[in-house]
C-alpha beads as a LAMMPS data file, in Angstrom:
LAMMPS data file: protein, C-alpha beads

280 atoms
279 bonds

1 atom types
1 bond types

-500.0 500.0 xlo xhi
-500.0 500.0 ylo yhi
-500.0 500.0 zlo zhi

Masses

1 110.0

Atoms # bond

1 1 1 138.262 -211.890 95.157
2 1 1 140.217 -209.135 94.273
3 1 1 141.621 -210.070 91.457
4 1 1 144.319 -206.909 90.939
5 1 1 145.951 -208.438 93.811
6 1 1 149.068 -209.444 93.930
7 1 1 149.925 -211.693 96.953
8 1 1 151.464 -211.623 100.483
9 1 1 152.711 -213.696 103.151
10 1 1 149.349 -213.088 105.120
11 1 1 147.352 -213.961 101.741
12 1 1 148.876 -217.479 101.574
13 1 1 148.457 -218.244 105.103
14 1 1 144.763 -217.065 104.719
15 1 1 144.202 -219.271 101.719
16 1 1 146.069 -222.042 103.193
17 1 1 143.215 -221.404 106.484
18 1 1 140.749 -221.305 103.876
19 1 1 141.960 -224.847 102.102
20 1 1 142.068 -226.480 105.342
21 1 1 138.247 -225.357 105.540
22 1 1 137.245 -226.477 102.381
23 1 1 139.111 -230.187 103.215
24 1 1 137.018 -230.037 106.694
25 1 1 133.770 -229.705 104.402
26 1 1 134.477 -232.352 102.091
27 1 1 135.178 -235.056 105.058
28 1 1 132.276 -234.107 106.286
29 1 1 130.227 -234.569 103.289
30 1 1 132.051 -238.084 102.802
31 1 1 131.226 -239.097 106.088
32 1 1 127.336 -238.408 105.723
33 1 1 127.732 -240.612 102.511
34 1 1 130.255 -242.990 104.201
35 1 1 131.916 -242.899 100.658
36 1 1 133.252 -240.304 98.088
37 1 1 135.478 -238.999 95.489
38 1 1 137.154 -237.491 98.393
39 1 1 140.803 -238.327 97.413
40 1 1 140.157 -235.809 94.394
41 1 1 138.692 -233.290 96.333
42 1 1 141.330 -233.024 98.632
43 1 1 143.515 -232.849 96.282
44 1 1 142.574 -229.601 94.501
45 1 1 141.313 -227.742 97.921
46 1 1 144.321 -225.616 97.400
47 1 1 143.672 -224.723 94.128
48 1 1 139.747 -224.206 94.807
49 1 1 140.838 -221.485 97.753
50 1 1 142.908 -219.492 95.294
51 1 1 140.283 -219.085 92.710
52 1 1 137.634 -218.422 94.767
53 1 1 139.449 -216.275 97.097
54 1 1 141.771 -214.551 95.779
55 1 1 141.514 -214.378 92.223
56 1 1 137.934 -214.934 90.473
57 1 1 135.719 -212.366 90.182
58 1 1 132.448 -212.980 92.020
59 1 1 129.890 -211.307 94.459
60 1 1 129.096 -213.433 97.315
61 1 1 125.821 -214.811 97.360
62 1 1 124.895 -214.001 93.492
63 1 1 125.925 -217.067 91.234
64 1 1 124.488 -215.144 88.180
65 1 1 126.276 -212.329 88.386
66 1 1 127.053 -210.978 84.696
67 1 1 130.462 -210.137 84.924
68 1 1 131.041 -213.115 86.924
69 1 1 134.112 -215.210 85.960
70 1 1 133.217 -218.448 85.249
71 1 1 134.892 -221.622 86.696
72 1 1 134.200 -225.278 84.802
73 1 1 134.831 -228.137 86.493
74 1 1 135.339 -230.717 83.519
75 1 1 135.351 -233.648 86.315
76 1 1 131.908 -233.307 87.228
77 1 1 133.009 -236.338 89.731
78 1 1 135.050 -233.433 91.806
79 1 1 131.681 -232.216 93.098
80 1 1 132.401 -232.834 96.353
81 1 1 135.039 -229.958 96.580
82 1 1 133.080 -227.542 94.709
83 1 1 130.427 -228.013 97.059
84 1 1 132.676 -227.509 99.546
85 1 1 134.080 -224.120 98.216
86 1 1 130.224 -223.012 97.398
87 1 1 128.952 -222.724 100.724
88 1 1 131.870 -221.306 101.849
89 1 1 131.551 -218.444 99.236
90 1 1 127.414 -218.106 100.226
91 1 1 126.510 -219.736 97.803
92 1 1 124.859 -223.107 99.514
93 1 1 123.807 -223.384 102.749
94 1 1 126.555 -225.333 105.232
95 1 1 123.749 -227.487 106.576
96 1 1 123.102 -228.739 103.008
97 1 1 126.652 -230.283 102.743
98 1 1 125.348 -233.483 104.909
99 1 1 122.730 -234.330 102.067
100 1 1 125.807 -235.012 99.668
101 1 1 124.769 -237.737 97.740
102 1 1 121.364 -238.343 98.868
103 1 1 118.755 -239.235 97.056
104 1 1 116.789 -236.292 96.049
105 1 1 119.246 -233.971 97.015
106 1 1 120.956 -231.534 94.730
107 1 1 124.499 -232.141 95.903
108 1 1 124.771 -235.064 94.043
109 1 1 127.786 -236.786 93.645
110 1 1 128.058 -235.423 90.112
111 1 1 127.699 -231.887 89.355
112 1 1 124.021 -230.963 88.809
113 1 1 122.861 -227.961 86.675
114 1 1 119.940 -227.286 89.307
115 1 1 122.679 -226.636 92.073
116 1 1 123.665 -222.900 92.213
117 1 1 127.027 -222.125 90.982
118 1 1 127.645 -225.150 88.890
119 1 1 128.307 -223.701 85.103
120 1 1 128.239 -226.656 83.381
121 1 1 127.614 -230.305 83.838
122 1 1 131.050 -232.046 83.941
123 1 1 130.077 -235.713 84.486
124 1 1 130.685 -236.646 80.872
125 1 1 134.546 -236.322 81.141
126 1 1 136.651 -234.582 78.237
127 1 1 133.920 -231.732 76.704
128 1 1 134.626 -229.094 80.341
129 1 1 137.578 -227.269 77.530
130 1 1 135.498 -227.358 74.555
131 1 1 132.850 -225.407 76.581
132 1 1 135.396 -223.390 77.872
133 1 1 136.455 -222.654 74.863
134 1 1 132.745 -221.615 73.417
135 1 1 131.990 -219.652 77.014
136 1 1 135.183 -217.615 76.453
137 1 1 134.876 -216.962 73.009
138 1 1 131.273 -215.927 73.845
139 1 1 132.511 -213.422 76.510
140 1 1 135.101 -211.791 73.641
141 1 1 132.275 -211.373 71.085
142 1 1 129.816 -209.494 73.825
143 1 1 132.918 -207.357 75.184
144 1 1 132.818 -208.530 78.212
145 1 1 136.138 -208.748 80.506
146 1 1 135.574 -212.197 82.509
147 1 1 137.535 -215.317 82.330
148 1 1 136.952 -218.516 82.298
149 1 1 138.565 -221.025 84.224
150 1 1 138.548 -225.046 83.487
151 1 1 139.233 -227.185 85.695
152 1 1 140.255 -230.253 83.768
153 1 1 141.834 -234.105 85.090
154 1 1 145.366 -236.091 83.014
155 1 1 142.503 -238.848 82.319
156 1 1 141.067 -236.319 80.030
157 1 1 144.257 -235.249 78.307
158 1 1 143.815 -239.119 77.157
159 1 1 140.710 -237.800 75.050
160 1 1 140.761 -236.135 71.377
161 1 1 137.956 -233.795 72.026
162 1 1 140.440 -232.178 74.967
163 1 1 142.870 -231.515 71.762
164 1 1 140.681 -230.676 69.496
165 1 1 139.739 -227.736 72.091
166 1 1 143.060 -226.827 72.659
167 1 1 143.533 -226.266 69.360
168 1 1 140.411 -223.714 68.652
169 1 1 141.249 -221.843 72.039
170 1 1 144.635 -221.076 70.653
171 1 1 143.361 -220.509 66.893
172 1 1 141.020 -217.918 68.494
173 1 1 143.915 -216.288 70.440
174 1 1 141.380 -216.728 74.205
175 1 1 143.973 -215.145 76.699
176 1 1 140.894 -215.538 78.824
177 1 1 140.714 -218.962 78.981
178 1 1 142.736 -220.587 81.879
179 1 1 143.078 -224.315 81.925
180 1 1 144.051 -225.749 85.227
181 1 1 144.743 -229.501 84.699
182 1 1 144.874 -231.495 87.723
183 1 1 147.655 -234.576 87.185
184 1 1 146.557 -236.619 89.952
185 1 1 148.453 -239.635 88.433
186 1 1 145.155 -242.031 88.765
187 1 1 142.300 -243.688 86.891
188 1 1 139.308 -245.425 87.850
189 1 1 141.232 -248.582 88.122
190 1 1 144.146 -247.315 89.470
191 1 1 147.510 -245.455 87.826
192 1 1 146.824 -243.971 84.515
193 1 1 146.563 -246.228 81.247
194 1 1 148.550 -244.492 78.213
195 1 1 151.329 -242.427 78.699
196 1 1 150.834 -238.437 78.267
197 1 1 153.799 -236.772 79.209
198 1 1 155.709 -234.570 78.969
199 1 1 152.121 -232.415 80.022
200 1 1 153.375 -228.810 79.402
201 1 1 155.524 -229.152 76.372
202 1 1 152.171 -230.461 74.706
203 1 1 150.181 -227.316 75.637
204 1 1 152.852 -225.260 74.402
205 1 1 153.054 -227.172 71.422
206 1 1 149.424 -226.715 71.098
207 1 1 150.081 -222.959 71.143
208 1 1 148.923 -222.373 74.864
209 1 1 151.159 -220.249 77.084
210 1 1 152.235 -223.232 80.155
211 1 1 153.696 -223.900 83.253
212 1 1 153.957 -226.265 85.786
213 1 1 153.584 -226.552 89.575
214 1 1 153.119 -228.505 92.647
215 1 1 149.555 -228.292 92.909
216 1 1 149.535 -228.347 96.545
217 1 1 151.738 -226.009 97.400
218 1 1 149.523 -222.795 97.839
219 1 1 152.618 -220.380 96.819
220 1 1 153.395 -221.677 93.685
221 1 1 149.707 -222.106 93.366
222 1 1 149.059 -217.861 93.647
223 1 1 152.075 -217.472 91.799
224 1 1 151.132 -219.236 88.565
225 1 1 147.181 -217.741 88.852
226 1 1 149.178 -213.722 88.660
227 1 1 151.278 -215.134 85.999
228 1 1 148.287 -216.268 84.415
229 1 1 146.334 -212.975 84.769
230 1 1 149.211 -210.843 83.430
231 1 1 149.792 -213.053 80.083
232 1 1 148.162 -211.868 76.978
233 1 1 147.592 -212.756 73.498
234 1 1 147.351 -216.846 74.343
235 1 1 145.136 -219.077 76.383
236 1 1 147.086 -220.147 79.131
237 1 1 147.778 -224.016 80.712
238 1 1 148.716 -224.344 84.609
239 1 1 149.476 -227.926 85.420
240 1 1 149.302 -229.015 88.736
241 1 1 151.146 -232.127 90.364
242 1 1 148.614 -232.921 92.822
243 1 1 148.077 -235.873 95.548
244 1 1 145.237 -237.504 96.017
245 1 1 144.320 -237.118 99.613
246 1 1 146.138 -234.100 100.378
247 1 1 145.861 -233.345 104.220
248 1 1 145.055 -236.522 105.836
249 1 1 147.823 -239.313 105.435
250 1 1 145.951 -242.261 105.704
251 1 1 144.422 -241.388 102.536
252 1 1 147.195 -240.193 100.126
253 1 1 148.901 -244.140 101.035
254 1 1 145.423 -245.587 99.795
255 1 1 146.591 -247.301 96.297
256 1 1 142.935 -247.144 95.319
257 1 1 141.857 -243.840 95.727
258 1 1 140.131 -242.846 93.102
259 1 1 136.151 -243.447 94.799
260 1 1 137.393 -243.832 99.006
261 1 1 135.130 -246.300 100.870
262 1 1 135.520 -245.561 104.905
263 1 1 134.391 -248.057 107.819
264 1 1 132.042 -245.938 109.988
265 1 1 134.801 -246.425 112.822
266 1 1 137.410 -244.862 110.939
267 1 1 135.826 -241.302 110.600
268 1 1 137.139 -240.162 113.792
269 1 1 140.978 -240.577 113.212
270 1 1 140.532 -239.604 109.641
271 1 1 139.283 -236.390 110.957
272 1 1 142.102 -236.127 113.795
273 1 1 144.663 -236.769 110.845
274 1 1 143.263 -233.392 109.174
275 1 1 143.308 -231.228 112.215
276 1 1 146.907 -232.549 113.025
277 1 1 148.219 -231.174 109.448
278 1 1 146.011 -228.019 110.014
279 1 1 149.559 -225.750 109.596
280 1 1 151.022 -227.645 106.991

Bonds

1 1 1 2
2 1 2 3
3 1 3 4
4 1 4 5
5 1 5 6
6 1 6 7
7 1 7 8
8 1 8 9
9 1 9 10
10 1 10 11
11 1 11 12
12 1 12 13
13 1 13 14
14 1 14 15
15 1 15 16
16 1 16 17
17 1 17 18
18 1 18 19
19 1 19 20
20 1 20 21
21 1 21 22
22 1 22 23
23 1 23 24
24 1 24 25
25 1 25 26
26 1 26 27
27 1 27 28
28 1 28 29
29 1 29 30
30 1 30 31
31 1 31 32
32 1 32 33
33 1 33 34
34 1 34 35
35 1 35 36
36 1 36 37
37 1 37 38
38 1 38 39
39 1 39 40
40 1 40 41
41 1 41 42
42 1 42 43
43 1 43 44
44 1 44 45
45 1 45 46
46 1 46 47
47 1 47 48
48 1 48 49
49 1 49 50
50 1 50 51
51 1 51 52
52 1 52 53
53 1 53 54
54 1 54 55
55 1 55 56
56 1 56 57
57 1 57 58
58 1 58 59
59 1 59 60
60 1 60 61
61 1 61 62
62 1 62 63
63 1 63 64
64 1 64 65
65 1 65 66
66 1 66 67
67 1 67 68
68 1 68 69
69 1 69 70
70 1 70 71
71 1 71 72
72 1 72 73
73 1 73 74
74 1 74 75
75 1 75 76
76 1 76 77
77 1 77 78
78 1 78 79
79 1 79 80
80 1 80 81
81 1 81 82
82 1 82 83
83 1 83 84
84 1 84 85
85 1 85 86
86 1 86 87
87 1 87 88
88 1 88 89
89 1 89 90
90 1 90 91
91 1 91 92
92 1 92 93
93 1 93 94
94 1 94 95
95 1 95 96
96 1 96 97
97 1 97 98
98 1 98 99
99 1 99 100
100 1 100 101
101 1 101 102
102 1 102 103
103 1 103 104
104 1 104 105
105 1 105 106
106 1 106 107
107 1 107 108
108 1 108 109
109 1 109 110
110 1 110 111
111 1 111 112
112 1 112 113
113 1 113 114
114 1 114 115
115 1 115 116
116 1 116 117
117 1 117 118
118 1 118 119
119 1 119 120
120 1 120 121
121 1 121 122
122 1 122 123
123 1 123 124
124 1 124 125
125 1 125 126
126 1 126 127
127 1 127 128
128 1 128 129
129 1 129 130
130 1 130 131
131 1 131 132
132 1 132 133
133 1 133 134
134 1 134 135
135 1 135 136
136 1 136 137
137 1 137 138
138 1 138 139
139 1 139 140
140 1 140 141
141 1 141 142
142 1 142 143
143 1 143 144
144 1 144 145
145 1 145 146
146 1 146 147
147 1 147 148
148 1 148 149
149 1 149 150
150 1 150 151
151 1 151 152
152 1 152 153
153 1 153 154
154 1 154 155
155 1 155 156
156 1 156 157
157 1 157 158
158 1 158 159
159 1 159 160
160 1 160 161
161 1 161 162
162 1 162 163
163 1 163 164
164 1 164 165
165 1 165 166
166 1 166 167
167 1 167 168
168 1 168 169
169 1 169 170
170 1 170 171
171 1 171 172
172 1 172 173
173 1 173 174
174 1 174 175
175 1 175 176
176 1 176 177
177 1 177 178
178 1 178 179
179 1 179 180
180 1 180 181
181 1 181 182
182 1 182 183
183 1 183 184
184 1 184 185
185 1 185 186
186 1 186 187
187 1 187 188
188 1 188 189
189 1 189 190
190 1 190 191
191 1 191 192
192 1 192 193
193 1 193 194
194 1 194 195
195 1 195 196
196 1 196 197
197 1 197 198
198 1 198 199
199 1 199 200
200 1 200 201
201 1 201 202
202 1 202 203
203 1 203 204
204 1 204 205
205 1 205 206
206 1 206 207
207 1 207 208
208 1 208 209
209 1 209 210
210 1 210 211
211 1 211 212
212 1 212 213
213 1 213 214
214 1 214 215
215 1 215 216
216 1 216 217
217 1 217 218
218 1 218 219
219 1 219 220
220 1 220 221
221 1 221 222
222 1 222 223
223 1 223 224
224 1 224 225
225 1 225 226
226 1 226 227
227 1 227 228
228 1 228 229
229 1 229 230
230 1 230 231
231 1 231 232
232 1 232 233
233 1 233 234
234 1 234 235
235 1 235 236
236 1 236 237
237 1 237 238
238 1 238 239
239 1 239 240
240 1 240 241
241 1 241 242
242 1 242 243
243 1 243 244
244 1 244 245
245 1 245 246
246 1 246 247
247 1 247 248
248 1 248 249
249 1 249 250
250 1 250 251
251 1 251 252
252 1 252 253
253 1 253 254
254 1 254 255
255 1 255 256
256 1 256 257
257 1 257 258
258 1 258 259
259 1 259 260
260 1 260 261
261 1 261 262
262 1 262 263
263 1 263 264
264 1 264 265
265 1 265 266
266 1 266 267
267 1 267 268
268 1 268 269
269 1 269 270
270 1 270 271
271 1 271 272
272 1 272 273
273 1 273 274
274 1 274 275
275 1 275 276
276 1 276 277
277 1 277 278
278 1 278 279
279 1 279 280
């Protein structure tokens, strides 16, 4: 959380430990449920390690920290991973994490503004930027150095609102405003509907500094976040080519994988495929 680091060789095998961790608490919140938007969640682990240990701003154990940066995630759907990055950060409690989804619980399978840590409620998908946008904007006008980073899906780059955000946060010139766009390639239904490439050229034709990476590779992930941090003058676009799944096989072959059913007897290998890719 240091966030004038710049990284090593033992910082990306740290936050590769630390993704591995996060994937371990997301099975196990799918298998309390029996069901999930695991794929997802596995699929931005890597991502969710970098932010939240290595480059966001926080203080463990105080969600409402002032100077906090903020992080949005836009697919409120993706709960299950930031659940799984909270209570590894102090914020939730790890024995919370089997009530995912449970009626009265407040790990829902949604983001939920009465869970600590979540900054805004993402299940209504395509309004995370615009918030993004008002949060950062907020943060210039009260002088205050944090960033905010959204956490937004390619389904949403299929909405106008998305655009229409883009647009202000470049207008306003928010080089503190970090969009992290997660092109997962699926839909409810399956693949995605209209056609949005190419994804970068359109952020930089929206006026948004942008690159691209593989979103599971956690070098290129730390890479882009310090490239991020040192540009100025323009909100800035990473998009990352994730895979649904990431870390246990049998998963990232599913061709529906968008909400991940499981028979109960199927936990147990699902779980042996995750510690066998442990060092991947």
């Amino acid at each position: 959380m240091d966030t004038d680091a710049l990284p090593t060789p033992q910082t990306i095998t740290e936050l590769k430990r630390r993704a591995h961790q996060l994937r371990r608490n997301m099975l196990r919140q799918a298998k309390g449920k029996g069901q999930g938007y695991i794929g997802q969640g596995l699929g931005i682990a890597d991502l969710l390690a970098a932010l939240y240990f290595f480059e966001m701003k926080l203080r463990r154990g105080e969600p409402l920290w002032p100077d906090r940066d903020r992080f949005l995630l836009s697919t409120g759907h993706y709960s299950i991973a930031l659940w799984a990055v909270l209570a590894e950060v102090g914020v939730l409690e790890h024995g919370e994490l089997d009530g995912y989804g449970a009626d009265g619980g407040r790990l829902d399978m949604s983001t939920l503004e009465t869970t600590p840590g979540v900054e805004v409620i993402g299940g209504s998908l395509g309004h995370g930027l615009g918030q993004g946008v008002g949060i950062a904007l907020g943060h210039r006008l009260d002088a205050r150095p944090a960033r905010v980073f959204v956490e937004l899906s390619d389904g949403e780059l299929q909405e106008g609102s998305t655009w229409e955000a883009a647009m202000s946060g470049a207008h306003y010139g928010l080089d503190n405003l970090i969009a992290l766009v997660d092109c997962n390639g699926i839909q409810a239904d399956g693949p995605m509907v209209i056609n949005i490439e190419p994804v970068r050229d359109k952020w930089q034709a929206f006026g948004w500094d942008a690159r691209e990476i593989a979103g599971n590779d956690m070098g290129q992930i730390v890479d882009a976040l310090v490239w991020a941090r040192a540009r100025t003058g323009r909100p800035k676009a990473v998009v990352l080519r994730t895979t649904p799944g990431t870390g246990i096989p049998t998963l990232t072959r599913r061709e529906k994988a968008h909400f991940v059913r499981v028979d109960a007897d199927e936990w147990d290998a699902l779980e042996a495929e995750l510690e066998a890719n442990a060092d991947e």
